[in-house]
C-alpha positions in Angstrom: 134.9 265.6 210.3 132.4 263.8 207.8 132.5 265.2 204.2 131.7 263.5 200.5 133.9 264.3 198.1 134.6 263.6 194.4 137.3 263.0 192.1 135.5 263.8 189.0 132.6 262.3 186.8 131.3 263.2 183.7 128.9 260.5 184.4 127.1 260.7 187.6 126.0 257.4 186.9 129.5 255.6 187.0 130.9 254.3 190.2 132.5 255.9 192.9 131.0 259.3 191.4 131.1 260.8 195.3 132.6 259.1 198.4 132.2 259.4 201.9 135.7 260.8 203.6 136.9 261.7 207.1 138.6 264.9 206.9 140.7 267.3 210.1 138.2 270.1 210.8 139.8 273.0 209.8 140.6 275.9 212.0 139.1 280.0 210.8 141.9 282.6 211.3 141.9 286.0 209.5 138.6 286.7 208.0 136.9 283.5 207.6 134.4 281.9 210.0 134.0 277.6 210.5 130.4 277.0 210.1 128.5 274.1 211.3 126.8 273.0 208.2 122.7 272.9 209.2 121.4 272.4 204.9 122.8 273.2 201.7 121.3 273.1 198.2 122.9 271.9 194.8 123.1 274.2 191.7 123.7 273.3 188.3 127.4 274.4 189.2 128.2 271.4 191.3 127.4 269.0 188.4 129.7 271.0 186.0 132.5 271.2 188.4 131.7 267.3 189.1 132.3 266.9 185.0 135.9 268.7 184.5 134.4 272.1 184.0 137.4 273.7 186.0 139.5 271.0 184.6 140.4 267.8 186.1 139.7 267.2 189.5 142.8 265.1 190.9 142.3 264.9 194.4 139.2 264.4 196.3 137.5 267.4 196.0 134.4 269.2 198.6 131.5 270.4 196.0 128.4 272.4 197.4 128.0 276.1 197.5 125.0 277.0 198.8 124.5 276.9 202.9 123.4 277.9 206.0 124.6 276.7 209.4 125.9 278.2 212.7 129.2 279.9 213.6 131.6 277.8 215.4 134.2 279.9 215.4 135.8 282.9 214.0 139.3 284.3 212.5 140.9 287.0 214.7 140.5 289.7 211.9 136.1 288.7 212.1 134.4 291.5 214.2 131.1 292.0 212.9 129.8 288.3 213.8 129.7 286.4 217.0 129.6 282.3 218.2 126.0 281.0 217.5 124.8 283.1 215.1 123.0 281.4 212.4 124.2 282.5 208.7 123.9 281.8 204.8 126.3 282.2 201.8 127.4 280.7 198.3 130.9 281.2 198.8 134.0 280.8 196.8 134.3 277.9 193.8 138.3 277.5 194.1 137.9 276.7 198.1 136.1 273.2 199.5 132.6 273.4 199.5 129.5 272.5 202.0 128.9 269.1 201.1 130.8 268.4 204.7 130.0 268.7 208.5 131.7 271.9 208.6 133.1 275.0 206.3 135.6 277.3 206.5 134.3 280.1 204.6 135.2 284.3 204.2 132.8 286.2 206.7 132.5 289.3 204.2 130.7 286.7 201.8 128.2 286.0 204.8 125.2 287.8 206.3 122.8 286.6 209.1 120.2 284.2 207.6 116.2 285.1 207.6 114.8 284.5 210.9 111.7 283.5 209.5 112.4 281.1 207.5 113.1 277.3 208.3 116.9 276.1 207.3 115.6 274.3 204.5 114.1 277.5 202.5 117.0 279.7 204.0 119.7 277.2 202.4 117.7 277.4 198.7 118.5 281.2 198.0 122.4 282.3 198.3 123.9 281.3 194.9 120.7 281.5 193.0 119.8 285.4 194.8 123.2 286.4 194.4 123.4 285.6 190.4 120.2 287.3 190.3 120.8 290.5 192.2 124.4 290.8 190.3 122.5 290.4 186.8 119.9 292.8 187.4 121.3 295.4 189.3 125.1 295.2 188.5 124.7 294.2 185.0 121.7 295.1 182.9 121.2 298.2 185.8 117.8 298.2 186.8 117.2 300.9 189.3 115.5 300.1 192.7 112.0 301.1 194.0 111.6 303.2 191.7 109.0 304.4 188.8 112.1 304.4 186.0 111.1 301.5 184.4 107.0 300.9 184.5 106.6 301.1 180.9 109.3 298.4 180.3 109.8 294.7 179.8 112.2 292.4 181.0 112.0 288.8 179.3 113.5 285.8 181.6 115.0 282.7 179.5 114.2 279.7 182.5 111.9 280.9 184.5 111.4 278.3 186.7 114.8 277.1 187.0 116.5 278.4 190.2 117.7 281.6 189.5 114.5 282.4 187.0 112.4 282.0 190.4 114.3 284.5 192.5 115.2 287.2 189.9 111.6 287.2 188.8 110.9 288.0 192.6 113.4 290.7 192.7 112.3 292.0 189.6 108.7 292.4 190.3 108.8 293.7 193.7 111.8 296.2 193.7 111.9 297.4 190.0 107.9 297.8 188.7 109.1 296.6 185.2 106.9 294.1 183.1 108.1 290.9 184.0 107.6 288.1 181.3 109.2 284.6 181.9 109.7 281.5 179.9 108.3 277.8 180.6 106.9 275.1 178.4 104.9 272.7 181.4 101.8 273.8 183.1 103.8 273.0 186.2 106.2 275.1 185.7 104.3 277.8 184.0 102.0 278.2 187.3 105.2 278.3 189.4 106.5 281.7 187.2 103.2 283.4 188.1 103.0 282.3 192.0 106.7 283.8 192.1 105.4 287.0 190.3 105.7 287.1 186.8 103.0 289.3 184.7 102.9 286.7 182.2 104.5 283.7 181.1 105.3 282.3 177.2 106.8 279.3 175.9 110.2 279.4 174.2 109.7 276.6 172.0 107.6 279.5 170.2 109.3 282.8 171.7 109.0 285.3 169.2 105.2 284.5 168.3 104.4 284.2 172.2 105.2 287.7 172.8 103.5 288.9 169.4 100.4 287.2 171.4 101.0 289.6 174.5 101.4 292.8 171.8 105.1 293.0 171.6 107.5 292.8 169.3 110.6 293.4 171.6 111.6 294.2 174.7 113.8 296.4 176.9 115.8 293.4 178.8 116.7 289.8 178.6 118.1 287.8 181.1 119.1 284.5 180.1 119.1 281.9 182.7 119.7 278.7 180.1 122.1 277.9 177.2 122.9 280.8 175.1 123.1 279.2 171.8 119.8 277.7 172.0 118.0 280.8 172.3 120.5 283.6 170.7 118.6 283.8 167.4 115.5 284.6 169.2 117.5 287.2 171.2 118.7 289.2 168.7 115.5 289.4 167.3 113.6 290.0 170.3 116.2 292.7 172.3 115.1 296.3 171.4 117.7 298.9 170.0 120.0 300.0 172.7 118.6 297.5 174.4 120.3 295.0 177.6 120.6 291.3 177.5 122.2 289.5 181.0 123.5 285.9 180.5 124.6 282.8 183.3 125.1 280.3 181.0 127.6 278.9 178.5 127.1 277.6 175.3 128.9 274.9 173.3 127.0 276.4 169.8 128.5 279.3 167.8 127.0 282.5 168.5 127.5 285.5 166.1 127.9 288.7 169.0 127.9 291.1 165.3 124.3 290.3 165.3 123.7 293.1 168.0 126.0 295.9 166.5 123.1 297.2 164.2 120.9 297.0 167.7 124.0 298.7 169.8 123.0 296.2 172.2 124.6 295.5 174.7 125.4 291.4 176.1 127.1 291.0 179.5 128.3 287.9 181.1 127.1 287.5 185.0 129.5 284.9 187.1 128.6 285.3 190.8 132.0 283.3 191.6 134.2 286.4 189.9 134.3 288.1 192.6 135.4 286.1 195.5 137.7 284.2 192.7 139.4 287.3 191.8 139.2 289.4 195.3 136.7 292.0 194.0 134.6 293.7 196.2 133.8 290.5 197.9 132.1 292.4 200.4 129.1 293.3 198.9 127.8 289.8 198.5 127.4 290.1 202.3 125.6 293.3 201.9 123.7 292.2 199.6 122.5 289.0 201.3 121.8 291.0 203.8 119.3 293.0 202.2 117.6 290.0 200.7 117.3 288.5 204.6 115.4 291.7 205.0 113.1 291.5 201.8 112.5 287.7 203.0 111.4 288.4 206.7 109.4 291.7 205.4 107.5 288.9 203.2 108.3 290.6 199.9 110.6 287.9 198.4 110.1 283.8 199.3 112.4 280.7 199.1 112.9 278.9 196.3 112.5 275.7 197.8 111.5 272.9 195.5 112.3 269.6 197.1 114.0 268.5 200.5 116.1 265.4 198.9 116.9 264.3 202.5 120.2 264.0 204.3 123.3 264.9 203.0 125.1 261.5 202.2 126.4 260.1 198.6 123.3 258.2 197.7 120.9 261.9 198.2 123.9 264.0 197.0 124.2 261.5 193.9 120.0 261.5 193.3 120.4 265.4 193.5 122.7 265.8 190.7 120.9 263.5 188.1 118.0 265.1 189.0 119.6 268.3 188.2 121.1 267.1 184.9 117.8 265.7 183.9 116.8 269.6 183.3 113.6 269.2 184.9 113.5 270.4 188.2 111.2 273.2 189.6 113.1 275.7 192.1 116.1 274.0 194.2 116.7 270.8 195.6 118.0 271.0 199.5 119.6 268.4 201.4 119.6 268.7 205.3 123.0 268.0 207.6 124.8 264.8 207.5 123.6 262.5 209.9 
């Protein structure tokens, strides 16, 4: 089977960042299904794995995790999926990824994908919706359609970034809380209030932009961008007691003391820890399967930003500068290899 791989690049830029390889199609046995890769999208993960982030990547290595496509075939211990079925997942980071013709991947990391949705918008959400969902209801807690939190505020670092656009969805239509998001373009600031934020601010100016909606703190922070950038503004913005939910690393010095006088709490969310470490793997299926649901009902909507085309090196190589340029709006989807 067709598949690019890489063998590591800090620079996407230098040559022979991805190549094009022929690879034997694997075969599923216990619990994992071979899927017929139909689109996948490419998340700010692929270009940090790409760079070393795992360390140095010595053979040629399958990137992508983020895809829907058709079962092919299933392990013998797989019982709850059939040949033909269409499904979506993010799947696991130590394990080749979906920049190929075909995947093996774990079926309890699977659910059926949205029937009403095309392949392109059904291929944006897995990564980014699972990060979300695992922030805001594993993590910072919020409880589901119900009235607990309507007189609270959640504040979302990146709004318009991939997993910004989905967790304000998820916020807004299963939690009632205030939802207030972050983005400095018009562009992207009208894209925050189509996916259903109440109102949107500017971090370059974070603390004064919520003193302009009334509001000196707030209840919740989830922090889809660099940590180290924004922690001052964090500290002072969290309330006592208060929850702050965080995706992304920082190379800056951040001093966690600062929130001890708060008794705030700070949690790390890694949607990859539990597939990497054999934790409960299953309820990333269930809880795909519930945002299929929320996604046919109409209540949540891809993410879809831009179809880059085909998956070969020369899209798969525009996709990841375009990523590491920092200015893309929702996620960038390739279709299958041609």
């Amino acid at each position: 089977m067709k598949a690019i791989a890489t063998r590591g690049a800090s620079d996407i830029n230098a040559p022979g960042a991805f190549e094009a390889i022929d690879i034997e199609r694997p075969v599923p046995t216990g619990e994992d299904v071979l899927v017929r890769i139909e689109a996948i999208s490419v998340n700010p993960v692929d270009t940090k794995v790409r760079a070393g982030a795992l360390g140095e990547l010595g053979e040629p290595t399958i990137l992508g995790w983020d895809a829907t496509g058709i079962v092919e075939a299933l392990g013998e211990r797989v019982s709850e999926l059939t040949v033909g079925e269409r499904i979506y997942y993010s799947g696991e980071v130590n394990r080749p990824g979906c920049n190929a013709e075909y995947q093996l991947i774990d079926s309890r990391l699977v659910a059926r994908a949205p029937q009403t949705l095309d392949i392109e918008e059904i291929a944006a959400i897995p990564l980014t919706a699972l990060t979300a969902w695992e922030a805001l209801f594993d993590k910072l807690r919020l409880a589901q359609d119900t009235g607990d939190h309507g007189d609270q505020t959640l504040l979302i670092i990146n709004g318009a970034g991939g997993v910004g656009s989905i967790a304000i969805q998820l916020a807004r239509q299963l939690t009632g809380i205030r939802v207030i998001a972050t983005a400095s373009r018009e562009q992207s600031r009208q894209w925050c209030l189509e996916m259903g934020a109440h109102d949107v601010v500017d971090h370059h100016d974070l603390v004064n932009e919520l003193k302009r909606l009334d509001l000196d703190n707030v209840d919740y922070i989830f922090n889809c961008h660099d940590i180290g950038v924004h922690w001052e503004n964090m500290v002072s913005l969290i309330k006592p007691l208060g929850e702050i939910v965080a995706i992304a690393e920082t190379k800056q010095q951040v001093d966690l003391n600062a929130l001890q006088g708060k008794a705030a709490s700070f949690h790390w969310e890694f949607m990859f820890a539990r597939p990497l470490h054999g934790v409960q793997r299953e309820q990333q299926g269930a809880a795909l399967a519930t945002m299929a649901r929320l996604l046919d009902e109409g209540r949540l909507r891809s993410t879809l930003g831009e179809i880059v085309g085909p998956l070969n090196v020369e899209n798969l190589t525009r996709a990841h500068k375009m990523l590491e340029d920092g200015h893309t709006i929702g996620k960038l989807v390739l279709t299958a290899m041609e």
